[in-house]
C-alpha positions in Angstrom: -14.8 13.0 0.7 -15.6 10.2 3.3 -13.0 7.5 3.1 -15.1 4.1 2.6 -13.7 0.9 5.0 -14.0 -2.6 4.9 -12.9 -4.6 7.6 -11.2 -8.0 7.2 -10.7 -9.8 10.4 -11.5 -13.2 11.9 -11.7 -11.9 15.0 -15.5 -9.8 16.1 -14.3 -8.4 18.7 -11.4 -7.1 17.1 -13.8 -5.7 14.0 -16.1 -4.6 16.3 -13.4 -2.1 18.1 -11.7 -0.7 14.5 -15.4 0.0 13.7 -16.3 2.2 17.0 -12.5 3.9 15.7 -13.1 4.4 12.5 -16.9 5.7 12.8 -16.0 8.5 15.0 -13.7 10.2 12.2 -16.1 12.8 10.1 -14.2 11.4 7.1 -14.5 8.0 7.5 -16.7 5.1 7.6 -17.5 1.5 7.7 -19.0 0.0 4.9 -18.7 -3.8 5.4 -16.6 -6.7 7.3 -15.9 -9.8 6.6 -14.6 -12.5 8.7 -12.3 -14.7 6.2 -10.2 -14.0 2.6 -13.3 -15.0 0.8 -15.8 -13.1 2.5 -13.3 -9.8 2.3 -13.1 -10.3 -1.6 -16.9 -10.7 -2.2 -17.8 -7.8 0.2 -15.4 -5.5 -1.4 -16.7 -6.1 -5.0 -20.3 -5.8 -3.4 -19.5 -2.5 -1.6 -16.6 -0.9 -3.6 -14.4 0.1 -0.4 -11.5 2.8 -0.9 -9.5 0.9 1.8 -9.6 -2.8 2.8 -8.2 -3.1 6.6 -7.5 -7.0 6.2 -5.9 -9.6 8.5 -3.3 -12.3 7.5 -4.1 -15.1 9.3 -7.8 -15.7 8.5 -9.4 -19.6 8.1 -10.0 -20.3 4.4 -9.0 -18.0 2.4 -6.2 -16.1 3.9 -5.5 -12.3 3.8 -2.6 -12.6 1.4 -4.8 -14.6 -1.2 -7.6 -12.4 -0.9 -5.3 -9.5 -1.1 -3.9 -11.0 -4.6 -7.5 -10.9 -5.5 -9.0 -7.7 -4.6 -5.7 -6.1 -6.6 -5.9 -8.5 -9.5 -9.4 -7.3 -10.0 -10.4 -4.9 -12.5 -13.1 -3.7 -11.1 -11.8 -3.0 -8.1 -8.7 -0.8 -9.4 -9.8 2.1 -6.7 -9.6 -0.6 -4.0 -6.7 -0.2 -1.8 -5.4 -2.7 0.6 -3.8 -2.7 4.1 -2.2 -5.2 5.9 -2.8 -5.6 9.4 -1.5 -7.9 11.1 0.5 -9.3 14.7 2.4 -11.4 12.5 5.0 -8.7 11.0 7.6 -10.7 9.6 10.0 -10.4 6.2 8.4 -13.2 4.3 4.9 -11.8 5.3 5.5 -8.4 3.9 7.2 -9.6 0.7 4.2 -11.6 0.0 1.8 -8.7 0.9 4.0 -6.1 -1.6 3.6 -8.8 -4.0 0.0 -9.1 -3.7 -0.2 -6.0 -4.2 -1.0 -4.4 -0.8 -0.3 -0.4 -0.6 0.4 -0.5 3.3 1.5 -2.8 6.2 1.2 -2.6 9.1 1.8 -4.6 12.9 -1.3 -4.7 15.1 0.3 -3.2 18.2 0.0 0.5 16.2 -1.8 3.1 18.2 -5.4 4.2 16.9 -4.2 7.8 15.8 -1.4 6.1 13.1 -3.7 3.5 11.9 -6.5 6.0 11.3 -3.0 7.9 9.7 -2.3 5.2 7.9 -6.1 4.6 6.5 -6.0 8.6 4.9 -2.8 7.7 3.7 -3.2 4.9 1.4 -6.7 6.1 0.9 -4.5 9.2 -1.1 -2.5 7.0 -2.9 0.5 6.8 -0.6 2.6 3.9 0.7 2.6 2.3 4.0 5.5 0.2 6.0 5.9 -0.1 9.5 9.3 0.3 10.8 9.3 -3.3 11.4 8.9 -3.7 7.7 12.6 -2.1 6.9 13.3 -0.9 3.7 15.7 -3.5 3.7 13.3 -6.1 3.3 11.6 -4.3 0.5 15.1 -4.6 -0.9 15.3 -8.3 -1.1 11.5 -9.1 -2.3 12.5 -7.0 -5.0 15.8 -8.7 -5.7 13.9 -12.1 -6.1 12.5 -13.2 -9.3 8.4 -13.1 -10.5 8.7 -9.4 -11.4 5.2 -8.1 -12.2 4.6 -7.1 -15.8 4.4 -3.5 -14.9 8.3 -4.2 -14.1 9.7 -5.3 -17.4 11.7 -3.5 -19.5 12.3 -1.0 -16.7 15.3 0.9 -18.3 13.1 2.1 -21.4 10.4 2.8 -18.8 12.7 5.1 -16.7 14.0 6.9 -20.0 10.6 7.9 -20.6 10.7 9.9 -17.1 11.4 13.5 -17.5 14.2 14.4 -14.6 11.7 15.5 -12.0 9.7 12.7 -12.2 12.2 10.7 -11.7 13.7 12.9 -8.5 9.6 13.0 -7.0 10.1 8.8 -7.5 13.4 8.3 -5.8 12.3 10.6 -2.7 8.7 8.5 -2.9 10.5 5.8 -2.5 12.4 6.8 0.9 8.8 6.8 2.4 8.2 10.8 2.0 5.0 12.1 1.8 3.7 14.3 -0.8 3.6 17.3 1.6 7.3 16.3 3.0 8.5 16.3 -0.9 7.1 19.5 -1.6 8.7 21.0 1.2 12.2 19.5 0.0 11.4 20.8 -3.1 9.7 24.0 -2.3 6.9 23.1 -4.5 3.1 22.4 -3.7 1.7 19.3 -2.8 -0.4 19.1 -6.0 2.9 19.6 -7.7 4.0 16.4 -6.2 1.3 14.4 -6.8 1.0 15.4 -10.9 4.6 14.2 -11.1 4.0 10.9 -9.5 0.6 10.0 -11.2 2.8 11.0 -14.7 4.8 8.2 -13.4 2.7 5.8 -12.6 1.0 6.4 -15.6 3.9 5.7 -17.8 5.2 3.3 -15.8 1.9 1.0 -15.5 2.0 1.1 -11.7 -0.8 0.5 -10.3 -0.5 2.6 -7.8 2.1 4.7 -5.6 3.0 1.3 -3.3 4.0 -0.3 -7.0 5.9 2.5 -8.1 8.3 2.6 -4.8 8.9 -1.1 -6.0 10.0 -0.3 -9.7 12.1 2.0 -7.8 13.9 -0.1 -6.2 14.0 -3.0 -8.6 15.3 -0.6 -11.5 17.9 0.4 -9.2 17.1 4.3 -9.0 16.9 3.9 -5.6 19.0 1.3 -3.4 18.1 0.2 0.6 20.2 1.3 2.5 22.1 -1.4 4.4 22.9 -1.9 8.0 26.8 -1.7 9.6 28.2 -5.2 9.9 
């Protein structure tokens, strides 16, 4: 299956480059770009992109709005978004897991992990850089505006059978489904049937909102630094 791109950027030059990237992967390709929020929003319910490579900083409509959007939308429920951006700070990255996004990222990664990265929250899997410690994830999850899929999270959890649970908690460490199914010497696909059982009855969106409940139920706690 060819993973479908749309590039969000203000920048041309900077579009133009992912796109001579991307188009040389046999499994990828680019569908559409847009230079502003706006643009990014219209083009992806116009083209119906697996992954949205989108900017912050953008004039109008920023990349965190637009973000918001694209994930609020029904119709765009197969859409996933990545953040991409040189500005890789805790309150960007809050808002960007708020919004929604399933992956962050700063713009100084090297082509091989952000094509990585593209396959990866094309499959459903969460993003951070290292930059975006799971520290931080940590306190935008302690603050308030929980998203509904949130509430009542103790009668959610109960309704995890043991494993599901266990495939949740290592999710939430930033494992892969392949690095889980070696821990747990089961298969892949064994991996990934446990966490869409829990997203499905846990009405998370996707895998990037189900590390959240995670750590906002308190199955799974940041670990934090020495003082």
């Amino acid at each position: 299956m060819t993973i479908r791109v749309l590039l969000a950027d203000d920048q041309a030059l900077l579009r133009g480059a992912f796109r001579v990237l991307i188009d040389t992967e046999d499994d990828m390709e680019v569908v559409a770009e847009a230079s502003d929020g706006r643009e990014a929003l219209d083009r992806a319910r116009a083209t119906r992109p697996d992954v949205v490579l989108m900017d912050v900083r953008m004039p109008g409509t920023d990349g965190l709005s637009a973000t918001a959007a694209i994930c609020g939308d029904p119709e765009l429920a197969d859409t996933r978004v990545l953040i991409l951006t040189t500005f890789e700070t805790d309150e960007y990255v809050a808002q960007a897991l708020r919004a929604g996004a399933a992956g962050f990222l700063g713009k100084d990664v090297q082509p091989p992990e952000l094509l990585s990265a593209l396959r990866r929250v094309a499959a459903g899997d969460p993003l951070l850089s290292t930059a975006a410690t799971r520290s931080v994830i940590d306190s935008f999850l302690a603050q308030p505006e929980p998203a509904p899929a949130q509430a009542a999270l103790p009668e959610r959890l109960a309704s995890l059978t043991a494993r599901e649970r266990e495939v949740m908690a290592m999710a939430a460490t930033g494992l892969s489904n392949e690095e889980i199914a070696a821990l747990m010497y089961v298969s892949p696909f064994t991996v990934r049937t446990h966490v869409h059982r829990a997203m499905s009855k846990l009405d998370a969106r996707d895998r990037a909102q189900l590390v959240a409940i995670a750590y906002q139920s308190g199955l799974v706690r940041a670990p934090r630094p020495p003082e």
